[in-house]
C-alpha positions as CSV (number, residue, x, y, z in Angstrom):
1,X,-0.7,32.1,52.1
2,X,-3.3,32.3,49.2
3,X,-0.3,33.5,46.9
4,X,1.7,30.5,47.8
5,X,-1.0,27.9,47.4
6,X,-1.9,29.8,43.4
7,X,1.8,29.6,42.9
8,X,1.8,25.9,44.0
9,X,-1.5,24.8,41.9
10,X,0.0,26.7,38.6
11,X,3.6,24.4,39.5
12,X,1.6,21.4,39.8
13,X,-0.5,22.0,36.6
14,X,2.0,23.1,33.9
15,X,4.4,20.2,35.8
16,X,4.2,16.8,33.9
17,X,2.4,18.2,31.0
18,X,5.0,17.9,28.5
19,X,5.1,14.5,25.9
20,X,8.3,13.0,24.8
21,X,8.1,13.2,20.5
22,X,7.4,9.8,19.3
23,X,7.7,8.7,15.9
24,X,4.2,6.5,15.0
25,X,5.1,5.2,11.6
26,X,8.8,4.6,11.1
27,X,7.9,1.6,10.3
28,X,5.9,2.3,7.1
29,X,9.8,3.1,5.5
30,X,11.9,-0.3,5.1
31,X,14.6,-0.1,2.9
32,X,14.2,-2.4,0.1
33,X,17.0,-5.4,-1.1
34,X,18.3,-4.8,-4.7
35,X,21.7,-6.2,-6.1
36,X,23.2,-4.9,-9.2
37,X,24.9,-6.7,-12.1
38,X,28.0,-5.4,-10.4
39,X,29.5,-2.5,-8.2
40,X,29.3,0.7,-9.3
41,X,31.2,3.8,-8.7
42,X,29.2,6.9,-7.9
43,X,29.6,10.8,-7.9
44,X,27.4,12.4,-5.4
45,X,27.1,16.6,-5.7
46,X,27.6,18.9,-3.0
47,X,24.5,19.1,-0.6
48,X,24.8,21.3,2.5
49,X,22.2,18.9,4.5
50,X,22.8,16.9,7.3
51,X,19.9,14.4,6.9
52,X,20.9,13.9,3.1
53,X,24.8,13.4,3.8
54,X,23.2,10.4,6.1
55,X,22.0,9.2,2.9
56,X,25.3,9.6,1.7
57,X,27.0,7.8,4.3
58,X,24.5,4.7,4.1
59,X,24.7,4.6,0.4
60,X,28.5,4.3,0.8
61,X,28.3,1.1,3.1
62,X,25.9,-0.3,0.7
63,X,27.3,-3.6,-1.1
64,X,26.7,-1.9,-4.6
65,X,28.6,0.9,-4.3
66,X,31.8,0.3,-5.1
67,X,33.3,3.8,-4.2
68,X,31.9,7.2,-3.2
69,X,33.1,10.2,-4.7
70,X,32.0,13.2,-2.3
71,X,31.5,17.0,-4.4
72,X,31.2,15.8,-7.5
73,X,31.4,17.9,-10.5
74,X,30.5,16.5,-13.7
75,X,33.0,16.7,-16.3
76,X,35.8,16.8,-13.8
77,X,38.0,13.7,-15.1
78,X,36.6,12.3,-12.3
79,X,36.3,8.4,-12.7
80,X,32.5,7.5,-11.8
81,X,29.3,5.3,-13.6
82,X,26.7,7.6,-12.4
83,X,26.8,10.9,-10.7
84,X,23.9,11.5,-7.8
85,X,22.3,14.9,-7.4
86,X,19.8,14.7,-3.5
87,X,17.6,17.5,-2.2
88,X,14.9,17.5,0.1
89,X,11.7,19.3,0.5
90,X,9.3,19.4,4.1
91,X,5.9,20.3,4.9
92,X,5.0,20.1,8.5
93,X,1.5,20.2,9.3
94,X,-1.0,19.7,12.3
95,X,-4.0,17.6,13.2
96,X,-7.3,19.2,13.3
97,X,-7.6,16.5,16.4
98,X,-5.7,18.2,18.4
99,X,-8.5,20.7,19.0
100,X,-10.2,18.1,20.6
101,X,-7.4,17.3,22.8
102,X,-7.0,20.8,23.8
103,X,-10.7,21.3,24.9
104,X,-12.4,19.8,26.3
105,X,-9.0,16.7,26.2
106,X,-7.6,19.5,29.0
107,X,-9.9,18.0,31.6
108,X,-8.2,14.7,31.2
109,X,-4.6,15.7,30.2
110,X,-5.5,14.7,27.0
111,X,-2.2,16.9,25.9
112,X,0.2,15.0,28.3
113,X,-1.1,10.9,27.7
114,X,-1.7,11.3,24.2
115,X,0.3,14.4,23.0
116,X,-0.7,16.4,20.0
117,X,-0.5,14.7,16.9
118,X,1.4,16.2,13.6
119,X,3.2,15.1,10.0
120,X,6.2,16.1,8.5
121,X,6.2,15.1,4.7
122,X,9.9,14.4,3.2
123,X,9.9,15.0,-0.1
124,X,13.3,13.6,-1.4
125,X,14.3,14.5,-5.0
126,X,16.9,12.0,-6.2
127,X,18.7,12.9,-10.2
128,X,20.5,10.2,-11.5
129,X,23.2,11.9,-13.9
130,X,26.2,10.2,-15.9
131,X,29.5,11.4,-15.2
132,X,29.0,14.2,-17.8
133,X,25.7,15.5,-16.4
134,X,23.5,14.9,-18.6
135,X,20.1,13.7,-16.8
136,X,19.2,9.8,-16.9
137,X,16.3,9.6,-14.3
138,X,14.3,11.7,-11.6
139,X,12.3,10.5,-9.2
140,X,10.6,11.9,-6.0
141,X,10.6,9.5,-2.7
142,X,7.8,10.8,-0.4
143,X,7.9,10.0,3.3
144,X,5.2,11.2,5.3
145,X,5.9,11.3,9.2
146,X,3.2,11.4,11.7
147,X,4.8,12.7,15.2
148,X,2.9,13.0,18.6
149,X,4.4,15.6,20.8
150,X,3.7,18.1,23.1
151,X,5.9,20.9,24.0
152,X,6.2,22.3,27.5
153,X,4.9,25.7,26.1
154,X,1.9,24.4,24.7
155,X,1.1,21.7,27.2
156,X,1.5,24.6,29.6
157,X,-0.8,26.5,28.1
158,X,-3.3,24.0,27.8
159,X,-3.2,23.3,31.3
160,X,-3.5,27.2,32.3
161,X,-6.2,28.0,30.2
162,X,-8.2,25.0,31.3
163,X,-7.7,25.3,35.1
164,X,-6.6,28.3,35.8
165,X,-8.2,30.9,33.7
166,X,-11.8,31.7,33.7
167,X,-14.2,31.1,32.2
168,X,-14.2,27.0,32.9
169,X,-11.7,26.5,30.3
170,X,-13.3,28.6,27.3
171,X,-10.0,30.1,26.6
172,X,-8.9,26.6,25.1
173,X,-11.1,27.0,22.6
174,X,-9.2,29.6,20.8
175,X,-5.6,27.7,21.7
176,X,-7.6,24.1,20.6
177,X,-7.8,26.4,17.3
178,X,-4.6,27.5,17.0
179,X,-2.9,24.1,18.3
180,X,-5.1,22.5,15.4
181,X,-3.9,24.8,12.5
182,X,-0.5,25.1,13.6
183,X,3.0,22.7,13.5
184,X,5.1,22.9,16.8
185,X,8.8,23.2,15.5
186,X,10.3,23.1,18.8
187,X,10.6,19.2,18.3
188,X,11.6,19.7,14.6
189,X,15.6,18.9,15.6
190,X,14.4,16.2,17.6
191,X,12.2,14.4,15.0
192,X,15.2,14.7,12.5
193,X,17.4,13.1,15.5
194,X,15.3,10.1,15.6
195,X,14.3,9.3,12.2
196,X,18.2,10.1,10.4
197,X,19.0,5.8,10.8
198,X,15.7,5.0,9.0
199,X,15.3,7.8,6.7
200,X,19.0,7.4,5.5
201,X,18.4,3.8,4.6
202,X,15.2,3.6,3.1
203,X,16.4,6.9,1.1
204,X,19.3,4.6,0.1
205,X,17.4,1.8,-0.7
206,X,15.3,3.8,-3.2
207,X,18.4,5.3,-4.8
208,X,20.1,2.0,-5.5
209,X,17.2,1.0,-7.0
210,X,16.7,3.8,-9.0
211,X,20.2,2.8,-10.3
212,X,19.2,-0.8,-11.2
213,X,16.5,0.5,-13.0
214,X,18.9,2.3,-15.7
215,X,21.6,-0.5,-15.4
216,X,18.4,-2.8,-16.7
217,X,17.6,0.2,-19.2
218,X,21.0,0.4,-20.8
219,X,21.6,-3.5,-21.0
220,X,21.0,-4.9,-24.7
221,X,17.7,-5.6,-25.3
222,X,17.0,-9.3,-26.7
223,X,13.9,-9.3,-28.6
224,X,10.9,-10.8,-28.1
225,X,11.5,-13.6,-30.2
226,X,14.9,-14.3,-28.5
227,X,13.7,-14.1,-24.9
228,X,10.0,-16.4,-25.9
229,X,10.2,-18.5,-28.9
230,X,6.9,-20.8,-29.7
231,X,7.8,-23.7,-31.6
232,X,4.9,-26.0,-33.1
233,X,5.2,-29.6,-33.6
234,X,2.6,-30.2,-35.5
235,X,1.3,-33.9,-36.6
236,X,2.1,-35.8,-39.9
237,X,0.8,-34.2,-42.7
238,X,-1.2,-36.6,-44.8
239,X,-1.0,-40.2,-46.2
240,X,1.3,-39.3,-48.9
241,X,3.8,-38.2,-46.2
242,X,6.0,-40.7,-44.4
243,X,4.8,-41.0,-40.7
244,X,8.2,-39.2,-39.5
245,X,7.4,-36.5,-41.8
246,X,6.3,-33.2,-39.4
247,X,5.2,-30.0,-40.5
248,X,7.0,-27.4,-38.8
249,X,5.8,-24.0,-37.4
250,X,7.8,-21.6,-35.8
251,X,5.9,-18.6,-34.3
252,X,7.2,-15.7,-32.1
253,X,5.2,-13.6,-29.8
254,X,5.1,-10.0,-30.4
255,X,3.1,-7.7,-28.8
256,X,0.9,-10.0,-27.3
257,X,0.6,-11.3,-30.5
258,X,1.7,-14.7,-32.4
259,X,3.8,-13.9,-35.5
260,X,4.9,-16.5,-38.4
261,X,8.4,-17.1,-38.5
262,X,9.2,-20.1,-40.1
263,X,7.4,-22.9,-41.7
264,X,8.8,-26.2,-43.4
265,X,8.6,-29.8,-44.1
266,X,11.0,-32.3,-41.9
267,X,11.8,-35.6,-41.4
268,X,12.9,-36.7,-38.0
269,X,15.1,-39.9,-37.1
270,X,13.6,-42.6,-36.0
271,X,14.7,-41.9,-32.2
272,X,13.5,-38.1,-32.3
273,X,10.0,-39.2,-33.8
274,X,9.8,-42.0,-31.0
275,X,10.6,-39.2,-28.6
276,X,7.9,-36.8,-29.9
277,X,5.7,-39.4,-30.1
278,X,6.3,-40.7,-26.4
279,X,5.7,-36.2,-25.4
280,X,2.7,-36.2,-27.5
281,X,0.8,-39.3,-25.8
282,X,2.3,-39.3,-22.5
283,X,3.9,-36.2,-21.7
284,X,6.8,-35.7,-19.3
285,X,9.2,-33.0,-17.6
286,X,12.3,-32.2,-20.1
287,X,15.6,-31.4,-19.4
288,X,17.4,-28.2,-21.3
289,X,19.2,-30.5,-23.0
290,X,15.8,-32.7,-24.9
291,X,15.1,-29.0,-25.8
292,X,17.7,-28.5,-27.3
293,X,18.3,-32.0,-29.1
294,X,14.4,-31.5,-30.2
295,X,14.5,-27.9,-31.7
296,X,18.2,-29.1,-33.7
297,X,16.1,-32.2,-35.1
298,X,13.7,-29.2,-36.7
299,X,17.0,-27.8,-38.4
300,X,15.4,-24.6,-38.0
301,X,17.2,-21.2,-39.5
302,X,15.4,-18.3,-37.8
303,X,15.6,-19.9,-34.1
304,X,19.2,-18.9,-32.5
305,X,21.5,-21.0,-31.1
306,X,21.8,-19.2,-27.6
307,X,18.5,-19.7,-26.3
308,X,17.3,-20.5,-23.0
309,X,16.1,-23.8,-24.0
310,X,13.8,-23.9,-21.1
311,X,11.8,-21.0,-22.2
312,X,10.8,-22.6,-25.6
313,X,7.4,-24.1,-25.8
314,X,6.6,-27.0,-27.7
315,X,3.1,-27.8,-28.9
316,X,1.1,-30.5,-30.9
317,X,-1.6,-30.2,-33.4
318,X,-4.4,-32.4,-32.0
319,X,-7.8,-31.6,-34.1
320,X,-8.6,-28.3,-34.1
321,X,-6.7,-27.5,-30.8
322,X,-3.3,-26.9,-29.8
323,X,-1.4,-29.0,-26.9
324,X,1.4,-28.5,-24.8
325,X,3.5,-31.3,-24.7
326,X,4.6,-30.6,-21.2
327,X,3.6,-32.8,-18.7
328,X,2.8,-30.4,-16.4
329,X,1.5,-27.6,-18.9
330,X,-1.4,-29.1,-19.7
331,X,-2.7,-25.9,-21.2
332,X,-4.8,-25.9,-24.7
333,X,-5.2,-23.1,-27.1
334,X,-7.3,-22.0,-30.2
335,X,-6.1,-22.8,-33.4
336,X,-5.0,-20.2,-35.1
């Protein structure tokens, strides 16, 4: 009778000790929005991994993608922009907390309502290639996992080391130890079950991205001057001057830094000196096209013609400060 009540305490112990893997911060890995200039074709090399042909599959539902070419071999004739080359590298570690829940947690089940904690890191190596191999960018996305799980083995022996073996649980001191140094891979396969959806997008994500960063590398640069001219309108020059008579500056910003580019005498038309005039003392919101009417009147030769006429800034010498004529750029900086 003894032997049947022992067996029935040890059933009733190791039973319900068990705690189904949970993933705590899947959410920590959004996949990010990014839209290329256009759709692009892409080469991906051979890679003998489930979780990374997920990546695959996601990247080739992905609106930039144009076209997945699976095995890729650069320098095959094979018609691609960029070739992708994925591998993957894990650590899996344990929390020194899970000593704790092992002894004294045994007392309360510690092992079985809170489960014993743990993080996998991902470290996903993602080479952007052209079609001919040759290396454009690297980059390393790092996702780090944290699990909480407990196996029947180990809940198991929680539980039997705590209640059944003597002395008073002491034994779970040395499986506290080892629970706390060690990972549990029997939930490795499930972990990679529940996490493939997220991982494979985010992965994605960062991989498209990666490929808008070289598509912005490899479009032609504008300079500086192009992208943020400074035009100064500066105020008639003297008595000897006719009042529709401006000295011109034209600056560019390099660096940080305001460069000379151009500096003459002009004389506006009545209309575009009334129109200064009317910016300079009561300031108001232009349209592209008063930009571009104003910076003609200058009949400037260093300024070209394609400009984004809203980026220009157009200033007035007032004393010993400089003005933006904008309305609503009120801003005022050191003569130079």
């Amino acid at each position: 009778m003894k032997k049947i009540l022992a067996a029935l305490l040890v059933v009733s112990l190791t039973l319900g000790c068990t705690y189904a893997l949970k993933v705590t911060n899947e959410g920590d890995f959004e996949p990010e929005t990014t839209t290329l200039k256009q759709q692009v074709k892409l080469g991906v090399l051979n890679t003998n991994d489930d979780l990374l042909s997920s990546v695959v599959n996601k990247l080739q539902m992905d609106p930039n993608i144009a076209e997945i070419k699976f095995n890729y071999q650069p320098n095959s004739g094979v018609e691609v922009d960029y070739a992708q080359k994925l591998e993957r590298k894990a650590k899996y570690r344990a929390d020194g907390q899970n000593f704790i829940i092992t002894f004294p947690g045994f007392i309360l089940f510690a092992h079985a309502w809170a489960g014993y904690k743990y993080y996998i890191d991902i470290a996903t190596i993602s080479t952007l290639l052209d079609k001919d191999g040759k290396v454009l960018k690297n980059a390393t996305f790092n996702t780090t996992y944290e699990i909480r799980y407990t196996s029947f083995a180990r809940g198991a022996t929680t539980s039997l080391c705590g209640w059944i073996l003597p002395p008073y649980g002491g034994l779970d001191i040395i499986a506290g130890a080892f629970f706390a140094g060690t990972f549990d891979h029997r939930g490795t396969d499930e972990f990679y079950d529940k996490v493939k959806d997220s991982y494979s997008s985010y992965i994605a994500s960062k991989i498209v991205r990666q490929i808008k960063k070289q598509e912005d590398k490899e479009a032609p640069k504008e300079s500086e001057f192009q992208t943020v001219p400074v035009v100064i309108a500066m105020d008639n020059s003297g008595k000897k001057y006719d009042e529709r008579d401006f000295g011109i500056d034209v600056w560019k910003i390099e660096n940080s830094q305001l460069e000379p580019v151009e500096n003459k005498l002009v004389r506006l038309s009545p209309d575009m000196y009334n129109r200064l005039y009317a910016l300079d003392t009561k300031g108001q919101n232009l349209q592209p096209e008063d930009y571009r009417e104003i910076i003609t009147s200058f009949q400037l030769a260093n300024v070209p013609t394609a400009l984004n006429y809203q980026d220009i800034h157009v200033y007035s010498l007032r004393g010993d400060r400089v003005v933006d004529l904008l309305k609503d750029r009120k801003s005022f900086l050191a003569k130079k």
